[in-house]
N, C-alpha and C positions, 0 to 999 in steps of 0.2 A: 395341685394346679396353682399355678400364682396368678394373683391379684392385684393390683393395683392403679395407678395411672397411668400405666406404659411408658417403657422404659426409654420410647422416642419421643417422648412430648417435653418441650422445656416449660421450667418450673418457674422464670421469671414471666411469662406472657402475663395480660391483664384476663383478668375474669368477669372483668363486663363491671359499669356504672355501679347497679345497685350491690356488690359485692363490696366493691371500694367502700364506698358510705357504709356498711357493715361493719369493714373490718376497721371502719375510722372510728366508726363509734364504739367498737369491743377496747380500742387499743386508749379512748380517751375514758369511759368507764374502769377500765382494769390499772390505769394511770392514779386515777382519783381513789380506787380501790388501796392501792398499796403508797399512796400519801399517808392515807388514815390508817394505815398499820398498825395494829396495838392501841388504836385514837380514844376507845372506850372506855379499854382497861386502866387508860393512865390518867383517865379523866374522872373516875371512877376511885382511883385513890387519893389520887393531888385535889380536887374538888369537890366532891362526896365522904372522902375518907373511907371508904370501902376497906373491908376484912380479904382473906382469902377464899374464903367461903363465897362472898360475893361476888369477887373476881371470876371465880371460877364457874358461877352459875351462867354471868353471860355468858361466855364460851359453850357451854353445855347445856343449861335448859332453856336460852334464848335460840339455841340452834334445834336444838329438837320440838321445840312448840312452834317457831315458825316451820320447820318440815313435816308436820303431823296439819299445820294448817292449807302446805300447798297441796294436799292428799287429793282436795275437788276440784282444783285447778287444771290439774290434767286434762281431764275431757273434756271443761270449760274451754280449754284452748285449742285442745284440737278442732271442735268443731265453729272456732272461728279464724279469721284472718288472721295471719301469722303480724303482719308488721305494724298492725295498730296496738296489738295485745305487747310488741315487744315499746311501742314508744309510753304506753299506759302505764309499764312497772315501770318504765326508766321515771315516770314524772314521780308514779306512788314511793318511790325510793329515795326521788330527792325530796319531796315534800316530807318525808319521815325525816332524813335528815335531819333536814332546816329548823324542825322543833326543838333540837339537842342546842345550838348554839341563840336560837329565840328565848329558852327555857334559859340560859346562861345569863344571859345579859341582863333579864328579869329578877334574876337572882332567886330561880323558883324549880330549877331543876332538880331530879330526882332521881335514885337508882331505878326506880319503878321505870320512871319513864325510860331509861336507859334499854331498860331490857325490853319493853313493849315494843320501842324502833326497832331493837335484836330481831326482835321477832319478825315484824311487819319488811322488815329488810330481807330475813334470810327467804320466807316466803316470796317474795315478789323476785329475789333471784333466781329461784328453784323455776318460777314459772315462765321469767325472760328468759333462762335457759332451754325448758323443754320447747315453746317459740322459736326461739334462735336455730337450734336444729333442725324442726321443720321448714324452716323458712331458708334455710342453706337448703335442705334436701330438693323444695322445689326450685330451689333459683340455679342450682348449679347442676350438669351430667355427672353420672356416678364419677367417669372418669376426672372429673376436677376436684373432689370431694378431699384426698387426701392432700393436693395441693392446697384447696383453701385450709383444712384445716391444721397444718402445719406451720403457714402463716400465720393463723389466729397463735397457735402453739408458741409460736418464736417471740413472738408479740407481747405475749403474757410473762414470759421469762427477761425480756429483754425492761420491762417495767417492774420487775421482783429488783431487778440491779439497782435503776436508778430512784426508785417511789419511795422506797423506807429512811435511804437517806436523808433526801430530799424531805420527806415527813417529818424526820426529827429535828432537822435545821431549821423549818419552818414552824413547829410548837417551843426550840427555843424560842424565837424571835419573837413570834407573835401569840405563844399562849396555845392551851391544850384544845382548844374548841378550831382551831383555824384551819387543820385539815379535813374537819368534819362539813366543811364550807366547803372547801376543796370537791370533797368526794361527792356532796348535792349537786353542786354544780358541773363536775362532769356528769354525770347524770341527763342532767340539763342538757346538756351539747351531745348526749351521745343521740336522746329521742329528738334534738330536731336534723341531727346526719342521717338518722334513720327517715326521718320523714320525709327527707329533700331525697333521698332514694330514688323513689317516684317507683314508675313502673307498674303494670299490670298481678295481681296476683288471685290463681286460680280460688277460684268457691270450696269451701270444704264441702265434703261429699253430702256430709248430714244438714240440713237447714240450719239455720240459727237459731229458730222459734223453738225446733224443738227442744224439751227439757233433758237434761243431765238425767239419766238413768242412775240407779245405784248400782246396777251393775259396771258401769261403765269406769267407778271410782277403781276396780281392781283389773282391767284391762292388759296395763301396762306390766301387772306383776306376772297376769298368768301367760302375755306373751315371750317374757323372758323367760320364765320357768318352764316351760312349753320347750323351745329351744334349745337343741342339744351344744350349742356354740355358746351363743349368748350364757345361758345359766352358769357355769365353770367363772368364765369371766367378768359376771356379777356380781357371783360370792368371792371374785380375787380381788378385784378391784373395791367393793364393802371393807373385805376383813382388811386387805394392805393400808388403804388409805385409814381407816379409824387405827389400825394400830400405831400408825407414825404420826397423826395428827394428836395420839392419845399422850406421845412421849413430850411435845413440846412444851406443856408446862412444865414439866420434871427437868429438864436440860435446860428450862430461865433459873429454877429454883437452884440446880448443881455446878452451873457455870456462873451467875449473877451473884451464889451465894456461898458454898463453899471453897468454890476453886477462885474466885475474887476475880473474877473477870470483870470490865467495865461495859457500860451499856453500849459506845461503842464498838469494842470488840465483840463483843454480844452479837450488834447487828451484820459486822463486817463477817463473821463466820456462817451467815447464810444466808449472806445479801451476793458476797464477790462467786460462791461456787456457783451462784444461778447458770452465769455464764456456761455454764456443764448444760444447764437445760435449754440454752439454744441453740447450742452447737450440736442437740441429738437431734432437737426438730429439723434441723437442718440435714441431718443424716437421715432421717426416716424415710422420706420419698425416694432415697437411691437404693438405700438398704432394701425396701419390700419390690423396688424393681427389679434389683436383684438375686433376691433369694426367696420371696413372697410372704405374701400378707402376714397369715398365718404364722410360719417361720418364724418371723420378727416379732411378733406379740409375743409368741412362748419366749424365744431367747430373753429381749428386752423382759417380760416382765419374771423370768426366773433371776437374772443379775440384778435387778433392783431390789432386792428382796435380802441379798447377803450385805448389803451395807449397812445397813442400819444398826447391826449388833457391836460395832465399832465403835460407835458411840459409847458403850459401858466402860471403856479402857479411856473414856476424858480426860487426862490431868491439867495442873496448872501451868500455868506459861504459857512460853510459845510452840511449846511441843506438843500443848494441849491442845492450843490454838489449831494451829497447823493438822492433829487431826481431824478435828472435827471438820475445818475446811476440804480436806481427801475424802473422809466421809461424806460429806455432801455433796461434793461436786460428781463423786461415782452416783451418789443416787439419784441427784437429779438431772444426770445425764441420761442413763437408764429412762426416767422417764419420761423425757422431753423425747424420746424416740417413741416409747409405747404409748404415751396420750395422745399424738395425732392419728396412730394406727389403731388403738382400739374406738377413739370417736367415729372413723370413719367405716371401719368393721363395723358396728353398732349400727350406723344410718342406712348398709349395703344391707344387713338381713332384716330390717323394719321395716316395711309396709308404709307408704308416706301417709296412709289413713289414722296409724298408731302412732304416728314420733310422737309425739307431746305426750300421748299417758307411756308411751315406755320410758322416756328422758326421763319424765316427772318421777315414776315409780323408780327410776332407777338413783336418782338424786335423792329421793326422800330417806330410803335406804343406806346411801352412803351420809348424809347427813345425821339420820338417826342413831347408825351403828358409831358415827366419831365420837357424837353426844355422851353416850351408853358408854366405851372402851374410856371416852375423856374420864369419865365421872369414876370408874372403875380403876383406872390406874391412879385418878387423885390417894384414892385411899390407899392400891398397891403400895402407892410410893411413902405413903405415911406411916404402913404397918415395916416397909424391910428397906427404904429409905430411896431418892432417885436413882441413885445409880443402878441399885439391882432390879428395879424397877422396867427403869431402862435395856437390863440386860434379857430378862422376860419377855418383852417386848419384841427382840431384836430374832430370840429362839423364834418366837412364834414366827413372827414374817417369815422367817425362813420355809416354814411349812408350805406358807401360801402357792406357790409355785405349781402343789400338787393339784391345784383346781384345773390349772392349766396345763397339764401331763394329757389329759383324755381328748384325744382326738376325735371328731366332727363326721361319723360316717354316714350322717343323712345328707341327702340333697337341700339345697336350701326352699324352703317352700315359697318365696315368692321371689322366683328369679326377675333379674333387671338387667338389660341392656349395657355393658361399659360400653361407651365411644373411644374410649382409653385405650382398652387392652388391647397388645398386638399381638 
């Protein structure tokens, strides 16, 4: 049976006030986000003088100690108001910030501190994230669910294009600390869009007084593993995502370093394919009206999966160049169609009493596993060097697919109303 937002409802209509200010402030957050692109690691070397050991730790054990820290967040926020809790981490995120370029100007900054923010950042994303989907969940009908979240989709690819440039132009100009200003500061703008929202939002079910149970810390894993849909698609989305977020040091090291590519061309090889990933989002809501929900998640996420291995054949030039850009732009077009349809698959079989501990447990997880795969390919790549590395890598994704082969013959257990489907 297909699924989706029906195949008669157009995709430009408005989705009401408090939507708008959401998607302003996801779109001015995710702007400020990919300003500061790489803003640590280069701050880290040019100003700390950082090793690669070190480099590499923020990446990897400031992403997994803040995801190990948002673990009690989950039911902290489910069982309160979604859109104070999301304007809370917008402020704790930029006040982490602000320390980075405070600590500069003092002349007292430190790798420490570096990674602490890592930390306190990647946590407080983890938990305006599992917020954010609850808080679309209750603002929007299922049927507008794959609409909004498409838009968010297109939104976030459409700032991959223009933020890293724009980021490099502006640490020439002004020095390695100026996009880390940047990114507090949209912060800043994104929780007072969010606040000026306004609007009514319902009581979570549980009190506020009442205490965080321990049981309530693993909620979120055992309703995905419970779930004959969901589980497949957790471990696709885990294993996929840490294996190609696991290649990206390896392909700065192979392209910035052997094949002598410039930091430039560097960026333009997967800054310009973005373009691939809004042009899927933009495909996604016709595509699952057409052919269904379902459907589109396996196709999309089996083709994204065979690109990546193309990257081990990089060479120099523009022949090099030029693959890696075809490689990218297949992949992240592939997923610029599958990330609005598995977000919105994920929100239709959740419970709106669970989104936050299922988001959260699910985020922690893909965050934990990049951390773990990051830190495990570091050495791959040291013992048989990046390219083969990389090619490793690329077999494996390949596999991924088969989590998503096993079809869904239970009923869903807590059916929901579409106003959508015709």
């Amino acid at each position: 049976m297909r699924s989706g937002s029906g195949p008669g409802r157009r995709s430009g209509r408005s989705l009401g006030r408090p939507f708008g200010w959401l998607w302003g402030a996801y779109a001015t957050s995710e702007l400020g986000t990919w300003l500061a692109f790489g803003a640590f690691p280069l701050i880290a070397v040019q100003v700390l003088h950082a090793g690669p050991a070190e480099v590499a730790a923020l990446a990897s054990v400031g992403a997994a100690v803040g995801a190990a820290a948002a673990v009690p967040l989950g039911p902290w926020v489910e069982f309160r108001r979604k859109r104070p809790v999301l304007v809370a981490t917008d402020l704790v995120r930029c006040a982490a910030l602000l320390t980075v370029p405070a600590a500069f100007a003092f002349g007292v900054l430190t790798f420490l501190q570096l990674l602490l923010v890592g930390v306190v950042v990647a946590a407080a994303d983890i938990a305006f994230r599992a917020a954010s989907g609850a808080y679309l969940k209750s603002l929007l009908p299922p049927g507008d669910l794959l609409v909004a979240n498409a838009r968010l989709e297109s939104t976030a690819w459409t700032v991959t294009i223009v933020g890293p440039p724009l980021g490099g132009l502006a640490i020439g100009l002004l020095g390695p600390v100026t996009t880390v200003v940047a990114d507090a500061l949209s912060y800043l703008l994104s929780a007072l869009g969010i606040r000026a929202a306004g609007g009514r939002e319902p009581r979570p079910e549980r009190p506020v007084a009442v205490r965080v149970r321990a049981g309530d810390l693993l909620d979120g894993w055992r309703h995905i593993l419970a779930d004959g849909a969901l589980r497949p698609l957790f471990l696709n989305t885990a294993l996929f995502n840490g294996l190609v977020m696991a290649c990206q040091p390896l392909l700065a090291v192979l392209m910035l370093g052997r094949l002598g590519f410039t930091p430039w061309e560097y960026g333009l090889a997967f800054a310009a394919p973005s373009v691939g990933g809004l042009l899927g989002a933009q495909l996604a809501r016709p595509l699952v009206a057409r052919f269904g929900e379902r459907e589109v998640l396996v196709a999309a996420g089996t083709l994204r999966a065979f690109w990546p291995v193309g990257l081990a054949c990089t060479g120099p030039g523009a022949a090099g160049l030029l693959l890696v850009m075809g490689v990218q732009f297949g992949l992240v077009l592939c997923c610029g169609i599958f990330n609005p349809v598995c977000t919105t698959y994920r929100l239709r079989r959740t419970p709106a009493d669970r989104v936050a501990r299922t988001l959260t447990a699910w985020a922690v997880t893909t965050k934990g596993t990049t951390a773990l795969l990051t830190a495990l390919w570091g050495v791959l790549g040291a013992l048989l060097g990046p390219r083969t590395a990389v090619g490793v890598a690329g077999v494996l994704l390949m596999t991924t697919p088969l989590f998503l082969a096993r079809r869904d013959r239970a009923p869903r257990r807590h059916p929901e109303p579409d106003p959508g489907r015709t």
